[in-house]
N, C-alpha and C positions, 0 to 999 in steps of 0.2 A: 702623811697618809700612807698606809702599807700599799705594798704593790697589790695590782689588779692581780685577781685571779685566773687558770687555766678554764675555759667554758668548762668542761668535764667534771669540774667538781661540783658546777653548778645543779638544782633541780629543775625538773622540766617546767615546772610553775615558773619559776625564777625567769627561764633561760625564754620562756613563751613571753611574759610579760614584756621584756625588754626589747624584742622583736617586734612584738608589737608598738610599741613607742618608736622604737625606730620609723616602719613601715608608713605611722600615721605623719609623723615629723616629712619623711620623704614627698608623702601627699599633698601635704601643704605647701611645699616648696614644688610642687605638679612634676615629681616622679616617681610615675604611679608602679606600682607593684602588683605582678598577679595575684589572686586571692589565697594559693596555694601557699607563696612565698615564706608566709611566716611559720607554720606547720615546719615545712622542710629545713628552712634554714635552722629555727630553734633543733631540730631534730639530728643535722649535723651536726652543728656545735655539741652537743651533750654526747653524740657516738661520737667525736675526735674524726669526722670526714672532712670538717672545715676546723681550722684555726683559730680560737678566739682568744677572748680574756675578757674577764667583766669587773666591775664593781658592781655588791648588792645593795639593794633599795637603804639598809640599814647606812651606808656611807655618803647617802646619793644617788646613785644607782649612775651605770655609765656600762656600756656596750664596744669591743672592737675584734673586727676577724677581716681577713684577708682570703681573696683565690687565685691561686696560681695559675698562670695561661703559659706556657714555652719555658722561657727565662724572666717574664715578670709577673708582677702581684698588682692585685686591685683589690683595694682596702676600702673600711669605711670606719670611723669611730662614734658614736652618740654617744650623748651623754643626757642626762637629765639636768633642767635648770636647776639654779643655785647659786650661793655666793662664792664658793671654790670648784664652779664648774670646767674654768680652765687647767686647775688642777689637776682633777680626772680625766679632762681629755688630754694633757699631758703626757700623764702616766700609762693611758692605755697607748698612745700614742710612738713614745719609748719604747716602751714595751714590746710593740709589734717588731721595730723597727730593727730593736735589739736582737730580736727572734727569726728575723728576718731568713732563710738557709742560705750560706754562700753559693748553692746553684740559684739563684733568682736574683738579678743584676739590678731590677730598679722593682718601683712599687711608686702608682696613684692612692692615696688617700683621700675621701672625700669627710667633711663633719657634717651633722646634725644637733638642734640641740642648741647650740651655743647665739650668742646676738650678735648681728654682726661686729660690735669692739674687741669681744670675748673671741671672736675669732681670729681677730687682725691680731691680736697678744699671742695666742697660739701658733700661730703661721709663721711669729716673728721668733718666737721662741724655738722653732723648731728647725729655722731656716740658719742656726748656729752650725747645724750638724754638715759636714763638707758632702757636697754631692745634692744640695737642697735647689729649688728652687719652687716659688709658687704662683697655679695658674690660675687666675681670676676671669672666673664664667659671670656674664651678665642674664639675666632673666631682661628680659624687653617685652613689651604689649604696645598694643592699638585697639582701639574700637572697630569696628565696619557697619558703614555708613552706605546710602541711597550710593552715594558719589563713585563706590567702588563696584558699581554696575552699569555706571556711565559710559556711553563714547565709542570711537569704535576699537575694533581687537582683534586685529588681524597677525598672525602666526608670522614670524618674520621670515623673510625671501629663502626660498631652496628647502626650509626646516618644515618639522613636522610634529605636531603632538599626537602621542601613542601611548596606550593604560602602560601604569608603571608595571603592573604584573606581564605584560608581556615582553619585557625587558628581561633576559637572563637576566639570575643574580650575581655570577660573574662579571658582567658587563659594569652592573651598578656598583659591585664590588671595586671595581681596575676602575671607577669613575672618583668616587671617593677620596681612595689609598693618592692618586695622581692630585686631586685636588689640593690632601691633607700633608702631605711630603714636604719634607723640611721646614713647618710650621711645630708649635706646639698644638696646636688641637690634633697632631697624629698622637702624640703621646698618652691621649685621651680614650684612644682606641687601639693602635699598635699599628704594626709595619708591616705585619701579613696579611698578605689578600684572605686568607681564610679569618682572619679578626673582623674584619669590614661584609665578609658576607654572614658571620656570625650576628653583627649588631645590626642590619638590615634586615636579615631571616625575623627578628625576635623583633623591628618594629614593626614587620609588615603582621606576626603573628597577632599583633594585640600588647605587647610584653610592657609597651609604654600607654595604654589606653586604647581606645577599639581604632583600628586603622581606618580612614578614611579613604575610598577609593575614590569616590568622587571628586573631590580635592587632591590627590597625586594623579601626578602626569612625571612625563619622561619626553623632554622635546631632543631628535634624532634626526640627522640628514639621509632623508630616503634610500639615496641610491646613489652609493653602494652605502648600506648602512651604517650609522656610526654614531654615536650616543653624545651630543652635546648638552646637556641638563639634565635635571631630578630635582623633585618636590614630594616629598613624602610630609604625609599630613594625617595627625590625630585627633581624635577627642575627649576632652576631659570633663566636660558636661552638655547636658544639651544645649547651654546657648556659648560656651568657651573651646575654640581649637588650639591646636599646637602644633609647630613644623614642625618636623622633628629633625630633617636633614632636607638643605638646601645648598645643592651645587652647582656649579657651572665648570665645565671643561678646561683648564688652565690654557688651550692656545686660544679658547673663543671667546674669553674675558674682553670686556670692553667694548662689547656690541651692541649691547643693549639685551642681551639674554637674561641675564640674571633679571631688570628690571619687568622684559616680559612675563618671566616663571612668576614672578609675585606678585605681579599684577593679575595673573592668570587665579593664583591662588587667593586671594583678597576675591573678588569674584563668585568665584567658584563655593566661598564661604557662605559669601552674601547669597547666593542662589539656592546652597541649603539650610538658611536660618538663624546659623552663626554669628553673635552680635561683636566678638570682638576674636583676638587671636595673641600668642603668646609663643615663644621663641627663646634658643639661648643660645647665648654667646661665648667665645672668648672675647677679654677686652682688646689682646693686641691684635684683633682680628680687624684692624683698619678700615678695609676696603667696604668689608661685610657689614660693619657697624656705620659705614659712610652711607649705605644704601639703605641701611632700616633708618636711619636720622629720616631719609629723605623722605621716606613713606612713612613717616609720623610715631614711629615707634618708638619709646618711651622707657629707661628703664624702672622696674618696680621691684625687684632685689638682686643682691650680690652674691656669691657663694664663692666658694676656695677649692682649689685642689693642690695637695699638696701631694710635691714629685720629690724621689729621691733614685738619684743611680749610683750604684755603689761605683767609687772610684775605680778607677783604671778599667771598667767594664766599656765598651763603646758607645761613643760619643752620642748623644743625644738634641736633635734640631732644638736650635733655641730663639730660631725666628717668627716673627709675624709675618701672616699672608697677605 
């Protein structure tokens, strides 16, 4: 197969359609995209303000661009189904990786498009190159049932729950970055406090689906204040939520916090009509995946990200939390 092509040579027909396929591929896997999204992004790629490379319909058809933040990149590739779909995600894949600029030390890659087998070939194929490694997000669900409005619910001793909006976004920022440090779910977001209030601004905006106020909380110790929790909560249809970001404080682990925030939220769900709820994961996220077992959550798909740092760039966490 010839190498992908530069998006710029592409037409705007071309470069929309493909966008579009992506954005719906994203929706289905429930990451949902503003309605604006495909407009702008197609419109980058074709001015050269984003990075791409495609394949057209005639070959298959297959999508890949990247955006730089500091010194790293966050990529995505799709492809169109097919019997050499891994093919195409290969090549555009290479291709970005090859194009990569020596100012930009690592890059997340996410796909679209491919089954989960056709992904595992990919990820394995790709994990040749020095400096690879790949991170596997889980999608989790549960139902919500009568049962998660049972009993009693009392705020545990000394704490307090308060709207997440009245939480500086610094605060929930420094909660995050502390929680996500020397894990790989930091690499998912980055190591600056300005990444983490970046990706917080944009769930509370809507960017992942309409925010849910009434379902986020922020549990803090009054006095003198000090932010031990966060539940940010979305929606993806009228009877479907999603967490989006669920934390607990690294020294206050093991108190039972975390199980009251979800408790809190499972609730909170039920109280506004919500029949079931959905979540993701990292897999080597242990502790986090020991607590949705516990509350009955279930995985129903896999997804990949694949990580690369360019050698002798600095060292990147490659622990589980």
């Amino acid at each position: 197969m010839d190498a992908p092509r530069p998006t710029t040579a592409a037409s705007s027909d071309e470069l929309f359609e493909l966008v579009q396929t992506l954005r719906h591929a994203l929706n289905q896997r429930d990451e949902m995209v503003a309605g604006s999204w495909v407009e702008e992004t197609a419109n980058d790629l074709r001015a050269g303000r984003k990075v791409g490379w495609y394949y057209p319909a005639s070959v298959g058809g297959g999508l890949a661009f990247y955006s730089p933040r500091a010194r790293e990149a966050f990529g995505h590739v799709h492809v169109a189904a097919g019997p050499d779909a891994v093919v195409r995600a290969a090549g555009l894949a290479e291709k970005m990786l090859d194009a990569l600029p020596t100012d930009l030390d690592s890059i997340d890659v996410g796909f679209t498009g491919l089954t989960p087998e056709a992904e595992r070939t990919l990820t394995t194929r790709l994990r040749t190159r020095p400096g690879s490694q790949v991170i596997e997000r889980l999608l989790m669900e549960r139902e919500i049932g009568p049962a998660d409005a049972e009993g009693p619910f009392q705020v545990p001793d000394g704490l307090a729950l308060v709207s997440i909006r009245s939480v500086t976004l610094e605060a929930l920022a420094d909660l995050d970055r502390r929680a996500f440090a020397g894990t790989v779910d930091e690499l998912l977001v980055g190591r600056a406090l300005a990444d983490y209030q970046r990706m917080l601004q944009a769930l509370m905006d809507g960017g992942l689906g309409r925010f849910v106020d009434e379902a986020s909380t922020a549990l803090i110790v009054p006095a003198p204040p000090r932010l031990v929790g966060a539940l940010f909560t979305g929606e993806q249809s009228a009877r479907r939520a999603i967490f989006l970001d669920f934390v607990v404080d690294p020294s206050d682990r093991r108190r039972g916090y975390g199980r009251y925030l979800f408790r809190w939220g499972l609730r909170a769900l039920r109280a506004l009509g919500y029949s079931s709820v959905r979540l993701w994961v990292t897999s080597s996220n242990a502790s986090a995946r020991y607590l949705y077992d516990e509350f009955g959550l279930h995985v129903t798909a896999v997804a990949s990200v694949y990580r690369w740092d360019r050698p002798g760039s600095s060292p990147q966490p490659h622990s589980a939390r």
